[in-house]
C-alpha positions in Angstrom: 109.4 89.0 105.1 108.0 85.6 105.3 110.6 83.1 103.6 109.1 81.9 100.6 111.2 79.1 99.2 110.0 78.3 95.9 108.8 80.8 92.5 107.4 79.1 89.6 107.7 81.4 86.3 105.1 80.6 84.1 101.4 81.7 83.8 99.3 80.0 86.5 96.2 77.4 85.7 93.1 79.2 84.5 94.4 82.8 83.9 96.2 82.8 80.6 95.9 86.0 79.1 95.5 87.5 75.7 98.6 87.6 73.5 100.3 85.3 75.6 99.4 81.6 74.5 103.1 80.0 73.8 103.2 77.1 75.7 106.1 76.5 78.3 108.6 75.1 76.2 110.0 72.5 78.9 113.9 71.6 78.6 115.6 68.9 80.5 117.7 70.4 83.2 119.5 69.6 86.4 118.2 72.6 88.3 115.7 75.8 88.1 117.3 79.0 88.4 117.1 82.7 87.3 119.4 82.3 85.3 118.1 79.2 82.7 114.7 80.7 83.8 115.1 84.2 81.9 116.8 84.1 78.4 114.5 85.5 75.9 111.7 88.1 75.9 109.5 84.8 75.5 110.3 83.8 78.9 110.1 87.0 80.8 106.8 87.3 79.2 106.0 84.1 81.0 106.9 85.1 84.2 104.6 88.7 83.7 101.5 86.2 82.3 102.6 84.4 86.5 102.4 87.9 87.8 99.0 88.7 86.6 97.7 85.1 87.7 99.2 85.9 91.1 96.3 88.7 91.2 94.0 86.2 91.5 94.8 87.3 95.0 92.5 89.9 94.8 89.5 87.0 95.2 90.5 86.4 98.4 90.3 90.2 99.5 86.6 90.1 97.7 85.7 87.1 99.7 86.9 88.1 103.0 86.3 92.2 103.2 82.3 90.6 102.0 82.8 88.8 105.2 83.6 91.3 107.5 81.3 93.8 105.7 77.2 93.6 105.3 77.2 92.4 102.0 76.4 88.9 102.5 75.1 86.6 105.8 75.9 82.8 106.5 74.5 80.8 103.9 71.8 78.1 104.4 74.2 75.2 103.6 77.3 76.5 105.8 79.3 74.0 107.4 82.1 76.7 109.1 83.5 78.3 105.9 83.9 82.1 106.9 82.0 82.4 109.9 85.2 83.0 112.3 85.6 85.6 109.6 82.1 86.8 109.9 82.0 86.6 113.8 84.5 89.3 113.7 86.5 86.0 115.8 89.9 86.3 113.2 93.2 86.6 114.6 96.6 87.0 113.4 97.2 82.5 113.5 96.0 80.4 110.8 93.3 78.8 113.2 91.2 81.8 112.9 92.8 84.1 110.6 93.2 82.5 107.1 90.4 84.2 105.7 92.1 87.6 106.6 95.7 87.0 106.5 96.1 84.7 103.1 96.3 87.8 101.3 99.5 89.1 102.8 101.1 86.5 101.7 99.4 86.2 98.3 100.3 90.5 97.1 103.9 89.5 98.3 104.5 86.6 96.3 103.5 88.1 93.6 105.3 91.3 94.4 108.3 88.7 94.3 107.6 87.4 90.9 107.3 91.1 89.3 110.6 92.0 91.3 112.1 88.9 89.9 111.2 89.5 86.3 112.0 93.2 86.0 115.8 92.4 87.3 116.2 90.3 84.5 113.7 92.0 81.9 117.1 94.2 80.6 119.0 91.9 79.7 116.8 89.3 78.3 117.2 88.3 74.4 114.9 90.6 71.9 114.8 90.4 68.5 114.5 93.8 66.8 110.2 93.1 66.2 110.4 91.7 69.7 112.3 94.5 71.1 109.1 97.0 72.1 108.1 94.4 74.1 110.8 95.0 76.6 109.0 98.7 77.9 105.6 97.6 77.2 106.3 94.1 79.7 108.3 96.6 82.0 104.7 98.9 82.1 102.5 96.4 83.3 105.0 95.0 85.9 105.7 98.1 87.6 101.6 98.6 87.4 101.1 95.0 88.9 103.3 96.2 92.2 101.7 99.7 92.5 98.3 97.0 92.5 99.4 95.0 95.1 101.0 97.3 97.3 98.0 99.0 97.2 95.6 96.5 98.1 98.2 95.7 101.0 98.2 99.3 102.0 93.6 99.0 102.2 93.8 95.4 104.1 96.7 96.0 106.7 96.5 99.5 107.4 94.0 102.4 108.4 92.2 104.7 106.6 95.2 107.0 104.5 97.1 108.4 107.0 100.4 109.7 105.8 102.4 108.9 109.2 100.2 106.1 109.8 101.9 102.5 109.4 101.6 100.8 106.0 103.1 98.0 104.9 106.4 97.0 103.4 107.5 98.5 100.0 109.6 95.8 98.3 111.3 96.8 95.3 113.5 94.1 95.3 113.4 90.2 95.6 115.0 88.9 98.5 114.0 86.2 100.0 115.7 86.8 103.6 115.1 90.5 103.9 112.9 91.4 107.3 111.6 95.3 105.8 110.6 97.4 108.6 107.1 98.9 108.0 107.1 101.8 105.8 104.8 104.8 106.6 101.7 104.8 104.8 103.0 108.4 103.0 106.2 106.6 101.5 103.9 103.4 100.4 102.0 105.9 98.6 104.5 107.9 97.0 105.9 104.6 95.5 102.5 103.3 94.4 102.4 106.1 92.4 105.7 106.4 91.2 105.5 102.5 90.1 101.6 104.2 88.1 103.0 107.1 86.8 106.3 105.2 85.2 103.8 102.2 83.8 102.1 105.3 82.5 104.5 106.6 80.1 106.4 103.0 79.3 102.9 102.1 77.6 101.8 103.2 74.3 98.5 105.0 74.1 95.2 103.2 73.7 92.2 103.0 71.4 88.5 101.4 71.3 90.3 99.1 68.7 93.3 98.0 70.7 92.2 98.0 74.1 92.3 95.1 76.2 91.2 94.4 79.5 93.4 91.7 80.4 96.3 93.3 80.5 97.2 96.4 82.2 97.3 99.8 79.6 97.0 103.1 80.3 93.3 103.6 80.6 93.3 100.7 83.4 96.0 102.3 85.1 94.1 106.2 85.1 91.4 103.9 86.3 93.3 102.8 89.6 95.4 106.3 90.0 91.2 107.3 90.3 91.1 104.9 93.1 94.3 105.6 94.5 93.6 109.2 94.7 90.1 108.7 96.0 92.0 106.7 98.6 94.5 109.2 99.3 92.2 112.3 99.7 93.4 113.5 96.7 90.0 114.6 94.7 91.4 116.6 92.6 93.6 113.7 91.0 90.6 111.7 91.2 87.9 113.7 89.2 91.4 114.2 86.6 92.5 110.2 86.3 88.5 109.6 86.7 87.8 111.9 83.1 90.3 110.3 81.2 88.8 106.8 81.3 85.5 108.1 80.6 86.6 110.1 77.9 88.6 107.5 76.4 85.0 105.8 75.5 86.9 102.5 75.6 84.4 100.6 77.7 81.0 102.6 78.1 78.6 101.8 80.3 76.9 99.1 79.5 73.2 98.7 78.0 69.9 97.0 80.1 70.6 94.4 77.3 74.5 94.2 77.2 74.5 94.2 81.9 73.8 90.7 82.7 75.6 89.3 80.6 79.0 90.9 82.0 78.1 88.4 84.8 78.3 85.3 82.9 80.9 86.5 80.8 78.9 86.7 77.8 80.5 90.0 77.4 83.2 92.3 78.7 81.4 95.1 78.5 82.3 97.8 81.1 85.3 95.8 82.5 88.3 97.8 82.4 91.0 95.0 84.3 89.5 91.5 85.1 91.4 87.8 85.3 90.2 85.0 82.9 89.4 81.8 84.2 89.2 79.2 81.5 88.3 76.3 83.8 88.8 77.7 87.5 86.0 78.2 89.8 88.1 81.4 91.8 85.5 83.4 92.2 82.3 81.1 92.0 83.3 78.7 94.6 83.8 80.9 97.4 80.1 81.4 97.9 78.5 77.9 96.5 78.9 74.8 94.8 77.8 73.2 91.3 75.6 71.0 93.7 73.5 74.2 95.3 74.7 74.0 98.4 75.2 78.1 99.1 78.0 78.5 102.0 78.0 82.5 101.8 74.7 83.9 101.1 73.5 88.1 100.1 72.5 90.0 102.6 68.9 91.0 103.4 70.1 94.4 103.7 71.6 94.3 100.4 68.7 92.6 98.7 66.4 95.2 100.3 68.2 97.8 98.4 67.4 96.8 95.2 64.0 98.5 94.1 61.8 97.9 91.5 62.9 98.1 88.0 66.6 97.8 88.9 68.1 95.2 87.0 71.2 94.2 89.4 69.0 92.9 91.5 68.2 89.6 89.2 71.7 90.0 87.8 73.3 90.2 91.3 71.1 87.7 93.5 69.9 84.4 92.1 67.2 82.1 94.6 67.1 78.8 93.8 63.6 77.4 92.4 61.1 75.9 94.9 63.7 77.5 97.9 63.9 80.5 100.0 68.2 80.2 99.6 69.5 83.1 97.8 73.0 83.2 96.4 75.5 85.1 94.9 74.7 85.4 90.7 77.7 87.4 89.9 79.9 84.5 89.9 77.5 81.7 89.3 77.6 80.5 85.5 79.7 80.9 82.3 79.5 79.2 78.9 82.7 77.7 80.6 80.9 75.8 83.4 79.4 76.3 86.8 81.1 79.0 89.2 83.6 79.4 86.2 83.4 82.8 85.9 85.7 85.7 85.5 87.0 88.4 88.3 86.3 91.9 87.1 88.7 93.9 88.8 87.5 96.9 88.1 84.4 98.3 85.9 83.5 102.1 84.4 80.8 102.0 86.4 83.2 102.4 89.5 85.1 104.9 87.8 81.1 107.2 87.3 80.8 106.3 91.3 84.9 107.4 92.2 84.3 110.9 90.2 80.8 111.4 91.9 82.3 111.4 95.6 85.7 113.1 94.5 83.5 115.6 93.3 81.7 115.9 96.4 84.5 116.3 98.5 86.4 118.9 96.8 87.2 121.7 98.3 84.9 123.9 96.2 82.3 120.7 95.8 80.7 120.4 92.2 77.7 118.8 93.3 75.9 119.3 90.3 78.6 117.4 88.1 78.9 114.3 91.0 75.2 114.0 90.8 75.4 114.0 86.6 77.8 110.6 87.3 75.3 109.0 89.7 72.6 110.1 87.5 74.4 108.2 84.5 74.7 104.8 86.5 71.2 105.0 87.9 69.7 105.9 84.5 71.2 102.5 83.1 70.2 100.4 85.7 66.8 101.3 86.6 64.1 101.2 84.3 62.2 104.3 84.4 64.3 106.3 86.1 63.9 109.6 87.0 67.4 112.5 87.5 67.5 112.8 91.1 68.7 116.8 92.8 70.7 117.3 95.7 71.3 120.3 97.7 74.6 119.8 99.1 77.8 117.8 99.6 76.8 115.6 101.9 73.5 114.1 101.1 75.6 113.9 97.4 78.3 111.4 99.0 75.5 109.4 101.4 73.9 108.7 98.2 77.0 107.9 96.2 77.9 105.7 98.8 74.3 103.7 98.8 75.1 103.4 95.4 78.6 102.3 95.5 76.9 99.3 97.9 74.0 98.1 95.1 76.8 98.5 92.3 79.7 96.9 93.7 79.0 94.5 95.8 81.1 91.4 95.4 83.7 93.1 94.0 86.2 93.9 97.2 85.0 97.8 97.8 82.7 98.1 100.4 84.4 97.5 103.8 87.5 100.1 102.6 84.4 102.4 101.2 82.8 102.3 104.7 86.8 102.4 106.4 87.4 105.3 104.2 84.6 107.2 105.4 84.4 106.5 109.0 81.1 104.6 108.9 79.8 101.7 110.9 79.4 98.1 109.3 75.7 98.1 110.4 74.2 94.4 109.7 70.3 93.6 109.9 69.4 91.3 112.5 67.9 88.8 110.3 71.7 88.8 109.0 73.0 87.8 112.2 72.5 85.2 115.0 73.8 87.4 117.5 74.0 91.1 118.3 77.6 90.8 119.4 78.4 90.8 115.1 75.8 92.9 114.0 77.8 95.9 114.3 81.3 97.2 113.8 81.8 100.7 115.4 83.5 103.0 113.0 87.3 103.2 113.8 87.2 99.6 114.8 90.5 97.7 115.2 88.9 95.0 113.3 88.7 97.2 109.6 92.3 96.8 109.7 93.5 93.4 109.0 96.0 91.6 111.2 100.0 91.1 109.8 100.2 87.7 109.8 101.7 85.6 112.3 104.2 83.8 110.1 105.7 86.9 109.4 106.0 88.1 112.6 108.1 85.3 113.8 110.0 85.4 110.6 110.4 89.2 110.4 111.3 90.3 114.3 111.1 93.9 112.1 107.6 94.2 111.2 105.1 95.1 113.7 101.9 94.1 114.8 98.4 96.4 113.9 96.8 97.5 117.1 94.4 95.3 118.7 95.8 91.7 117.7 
């Protein structure tokens, strides 16, 4: 494990989160340590609020898996940003890599900070009203590390394999461990250990005291849907799938009530997602407050879009008197330009998991997978009409169309295509050579490379293939 010298415990800039607004009460002292760092349930809460800003990780695996997908194409104004990435010309060295290797470092560190936290979480001070707060900060942390080894386990490893290398589990911090790669079975079975245990440490939640910035246990079925979906494990993922819609927390959202989830106008539909109060995260990754636009849309993604289907205005934005499209989905709050929340995950992704789990169960249900496309479609196209399907597989090439219109930008559609064994198939009007505009299924390249930072720190951990 790369050496990481230095931890700060307290909520990082631009992602302070509901119920947690006491500032850092600062103290003069001659040194920082765990021990003066953790003394009341106040601070530990502090560290957790550092833990869910260190998610802000999950931006970079949005920005860089839209590289190497085709869900977007150099932008008009781009002066380098990405196009290594693009090129499919990344490496494991910071030269070339950095677009695909920042986030092994990022899930780690915060790994580290949950790992931290939890040790001292036990024995921090509690009033008796403060007490339930030990279990309920305990829930989210363990949730936070199922999160990020998970998204470890979709950049830096194959499509699920259960012998297959995964990554690391780290359960505990230390700074000078070197882990040995755990198989991607044993990563799994701890990813959902670490879900299950947030599970039942949480109390159950209502319409009334839901929140989506914090983790819960309708967010968490939510994920255990992806994780299953993940895993092969359809079953799980049409069960953990049902609860969140039945919970009704966060119903698909209205013609009215959808763009406005994209300026942050509302929160409808968004089960997880990480504030930003003045941070341009998510907006500044594909263009500036001055128009330039670095990372454009696809054609092939526009083209999707048909008529009557509101993502398309609420998803791509052109720029008046200009050809230049751009990403909308991160392009303007009430907060400021490119200041926009990430949504980590929606209910519409939750209608899309349950419509290919059903597909692919052993005894497929195609008529209730193509109900939950139906229910997406219906609130996004004007007019629409139910469509039929006659079997499994035209069900899940539809689903997955769908998947790409509906979540694009939002870190799914390369590990959708990897999951399936599918091509990243570009247009050519994407491209400015063949020699990107396609990446054979089973590519080398869908798996990320370990960086090389860690290799020379860690002679334990292992390269993937290819690098």
């Amino acid at each position: 494990m790369k050496l990481f010298k230095y931890f700060i415990y307290t909520a990082l800039g631009g992602s302070l989160l509901t119920g947690c607004s006491k500032e850092l009460d600062l103290k003069p002292t001659d040194g920082f340590t765990d021990a003066n760092a953790f003394r009341t349930i106040a601070d530990a809460q502090l560290a957790a609020n550092g833990a869910y800003g260190r998610y802000g990780t999950n931006a970079n695996t949005i920005y860089s898996t839209a590289l190497v997908s085709d869900e977007t194409k150099i932008g008009a104004d781009n002066a380098g940003q990405g196009a290594l990435t693009f090129r499919y010309q990344y490496s494991a060295d910071g030269t070339t890599g950095g677009d695909v290797t920042a986030a092994y470092t990022g899930y780690y560190q915060m790994i580290d900070q949950v790992n931290r936290t939890l040790d001292k979480l036990p024995t921090v001070i509690a009033t008796p009203a403060e007490e339930p707060r030990r279990n309920i900060l305990k829930g989210q942390l363990l949730a936070l590390r199922a999160l990020a080894h998970f998204d470890l386990l979709q950049l830096y490893s194959k499509a699920y394999s259960a012998n297959e290398k995964g990554i690391p589990i780290m359960l505990t911090s230390n700074i000078y461990a070197q882990p040995k790669r755990n198989t991607m079975g044993e990563v799994m079975t701890q990813i959902e250990k670490d879900m299950a245990d947030a599970f039942a440490l949480l109390p159950a939640v209502t319409p009334s005291t839901f929140s989506d910035t914090v983790m819960n246990q309708v967010n968490i079925n939510a994920y255990r849907a992806k994780i299953a979906l993940f895993k092969g494990d359809y079953q799980n993922a049409v069960t953990y799938a049902t609860n969140v819609i039945s919970s009704n927390v966060k119903p698909l959202a209205s013609a009215a009530d959808f763009p406005g989830i994209w300026t942050d106008a509302n929160t409808t539909e968004t089960l997880f997602r990480i504030r930003y109060s003045t941070g341009t995260t998510m907006g500044a990754l594909w263009t500036t407050t001055g128009n330039l636009v670095y990372i454009a849309p696809s054609d092939k993604l526009i083209a999707t879009y048909g008529t009557g289907d509101i993502r398309k205005a609420a998803y791509i934005g052109t720029y008046s008197g200009t050809t230049k499209n751009y990403v909308n989905k991160y392009f303007n709050s009430s907060k400021g330009g490119r200041v926009v929340d990430m949504k980590a995950i929606r209910i519409a992704e939750v209608y899309l998991i349950r419509a290919e789990a059903y597909a692919k169960l052993a005894v497929p249900d195609v008529n209730a997978g193509t109900n939950d496309l139906n229910e997406v479609r219906s609130k996004r196209i004007t007019g629409y009409t139910n469509a039929t399907f006659n079997n499994a597989g035209d069900l899940i090439t539809a689903v997955l169309a769908e998947r790409f219109k509906e979540l694009c930008f939002e870190g799914t559609r390369l590990f959708d295509l990897k999951r399936n064994n599918l091509p990243v198939s570009r247009n050519a009007s994407d491209v400015g050579s063949a020699a990107w505009q396609t990446l054979p299924a089973g590519n080398y390249r869908f798996v990320f490379p370990i960086p090389q930072y860690e290799l020379l720190a860690n002679p334990n951990n292992v390269q993937n293939d290819g690098y």
